[in-house]
Structure formats: C-alpha cells, structure tokens
N, C-alpha and C positions, 0 to 999 in steps of 0.2 A: 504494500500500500504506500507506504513510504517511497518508493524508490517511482511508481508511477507521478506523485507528486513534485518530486522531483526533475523526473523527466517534462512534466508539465511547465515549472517554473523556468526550465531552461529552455523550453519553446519560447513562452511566451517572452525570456530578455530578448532571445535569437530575434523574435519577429521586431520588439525593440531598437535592437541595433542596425536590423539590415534596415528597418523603413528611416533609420535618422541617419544614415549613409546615404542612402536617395536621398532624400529629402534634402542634401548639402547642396544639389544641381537641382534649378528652379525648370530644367527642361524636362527632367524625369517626375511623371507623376504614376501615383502608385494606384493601379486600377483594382486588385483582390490578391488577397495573403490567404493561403489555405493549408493547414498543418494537417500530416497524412501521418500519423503515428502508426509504427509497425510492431508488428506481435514482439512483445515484448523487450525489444531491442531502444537504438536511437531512433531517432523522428527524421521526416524528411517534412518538405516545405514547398510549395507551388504558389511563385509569385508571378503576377503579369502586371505588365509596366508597358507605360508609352512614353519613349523620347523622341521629341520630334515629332507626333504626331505618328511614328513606326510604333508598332504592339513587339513586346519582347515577352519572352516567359524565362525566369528563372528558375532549374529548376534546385534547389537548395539542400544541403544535409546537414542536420545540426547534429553535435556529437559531445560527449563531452569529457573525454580526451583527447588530448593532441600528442600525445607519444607517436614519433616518427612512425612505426610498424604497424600500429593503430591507421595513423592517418593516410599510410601507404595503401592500405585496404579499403578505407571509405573514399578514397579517391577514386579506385577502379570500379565500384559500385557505383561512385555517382556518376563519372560517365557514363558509364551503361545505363543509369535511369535517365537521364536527361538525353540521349540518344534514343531512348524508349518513348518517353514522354513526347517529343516533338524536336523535330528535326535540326531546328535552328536555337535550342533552348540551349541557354548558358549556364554551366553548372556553377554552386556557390559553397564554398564548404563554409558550416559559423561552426565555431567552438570558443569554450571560454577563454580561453588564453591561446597564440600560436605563436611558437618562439620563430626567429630568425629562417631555424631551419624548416620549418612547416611550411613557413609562406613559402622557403624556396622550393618546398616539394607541390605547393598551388601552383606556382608559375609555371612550372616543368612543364606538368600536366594542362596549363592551360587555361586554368578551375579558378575565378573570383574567390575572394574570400573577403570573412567578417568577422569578429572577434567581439567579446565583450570589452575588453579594454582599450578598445576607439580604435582597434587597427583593421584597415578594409581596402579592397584592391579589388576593382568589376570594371570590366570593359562591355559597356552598354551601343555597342553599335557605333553610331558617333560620339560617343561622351566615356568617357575615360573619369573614373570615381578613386583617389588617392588616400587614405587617412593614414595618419602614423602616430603613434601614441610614446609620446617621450621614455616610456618605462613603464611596466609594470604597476599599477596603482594598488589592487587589494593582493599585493603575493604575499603569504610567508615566507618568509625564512627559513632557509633550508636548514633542516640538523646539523648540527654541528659536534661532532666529535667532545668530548670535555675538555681535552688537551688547548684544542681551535678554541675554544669559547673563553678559554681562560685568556689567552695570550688575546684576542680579541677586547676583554676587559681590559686588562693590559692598557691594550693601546688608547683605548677612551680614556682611562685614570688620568685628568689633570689635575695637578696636586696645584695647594691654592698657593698666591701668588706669595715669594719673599721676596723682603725689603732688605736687600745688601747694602750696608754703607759705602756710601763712594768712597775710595782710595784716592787721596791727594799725594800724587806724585811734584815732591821737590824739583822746581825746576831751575836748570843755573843759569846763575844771573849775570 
C-alpha cells in the first residue's frame, strides 16, 4: 500500500516538473498529461503538446532510480514504447535525481529528460528546452566511514580567535 502511494507521489512531482519545463517556452502549450501506471512496477506518462501550432506527443517514463544499469534498461523500454505509441513521439525519461552520467546515457540514446531537481533536456521539434540545476538541493550525505567523518570534523574545528601581543622589534637608529 505504501509503496503504491509512493509511486503515486512520484507521478504526480514527475507531471510537476515536466509541465514547468514546458511551460519555460511561451510557444509550447500543454494540451493533456495522462499517467498509465503498470502492474506493479514504474509509471509511464503520455503527454501531447503543440509548438508552433505542430501537435507533438511525448511519450514519458518516470522511475525512480537513476542507477546507471537501472536506467540503461528503462531506456531501451522507453524506446520501444514510444516507437509503439506513435511514430514520431519523443521519449522522456523523469526520475528524481540524474547525475552527470544518466543525462549522458539520455543523450546517447537520444531520450529528453527531466528530473526533480530542475534539470531537463527535450528537443520539441523546433524548440530546444535546456534546465541545469546548480547542485543537488534535497541530497544526503553520503556515509561516511568514522575515520572520514572524524578528520572531516577536523577540518570545520575553528578554534576561537587569539590575541598575540605585537613584538616591537628595536630598530637602529
């Protein structure tokens, strides 16, 4: 039950962020969003858009992992769905986070993407969608070893400030 609700909340950021990635370009307007949840796995996503006055259909896979070997696989599914779907539909992979090497496994493949942390990359026909998100906003902190975390403390410790007396050096006259 849990993990259904789950899946539901990450639908609905996903639908979140892809429609305020459009929405950045005043020529893209968002015609119908429709989330197709599949037997108990991740959610897919069917967007139709018009820029320019062209009808586009995106078609979307929200997920939510981005582990490289993870997203290697929903890569070659969303092709296949979006080659299923309609001929000229653009696939878009969202997940919550997508480091570096994710986007570069998007691009490879060809496949827009969107992320919760403002990062999104869709080639809409004529109109080209860019977002990059300075860093990370909601990450933890990776584990850190005790040893790491000590020497870590370490390095924050400012000891408070002391007042050395000046040394008056004689000087000859």
């Amino acid at each position: 039950m849990k993990a259904v609700s789950m899946r539901n909340e990450l639908g609905t950021r996903a639908k979140q962020a892809l429609k305020a990635a459009l929405q950045q370009v005043s020529t893209v307007e968002v015609k119908g969003m429709e989330m197709i949840p599949e037997s108990g796995r991740e959610m897919d996503m069917v967007v139709r858009v018009s820029v320019l006055g062209r009808n586009h259909t995106l078609a979307c896979k929200v997920v939510s992992s981005s582990e490289p070997r993870l997203v290697r696989k929903a890569l070659r599914e969303l092709q296949e769905n979006a080659a299923e779907l309609c001929g000229n539909a653009t696939p878009v992979f969202i997940a919550p986070y997508l480091s570096p090497e994710a986007q570069a496994l998007c691009l490879e493949s060809e496949t827009g993407f969107v992320d919760l942390e403002d990062n999104a990359r869709l080639l809409l026909g004529e109109v080209f969608i860019a977002k990059r998100a300075l860093g990370r906003q909601h990450a933890e902190a990776p584990e850190m070893p005790v040893q790491a975390a000590e020497i870590a403390d370490t390095l924050r410790y400012r000891p408070a400030r002391v007042d050395v007396p000046a040394v008056v050096c004689p000087t000859a006259a």
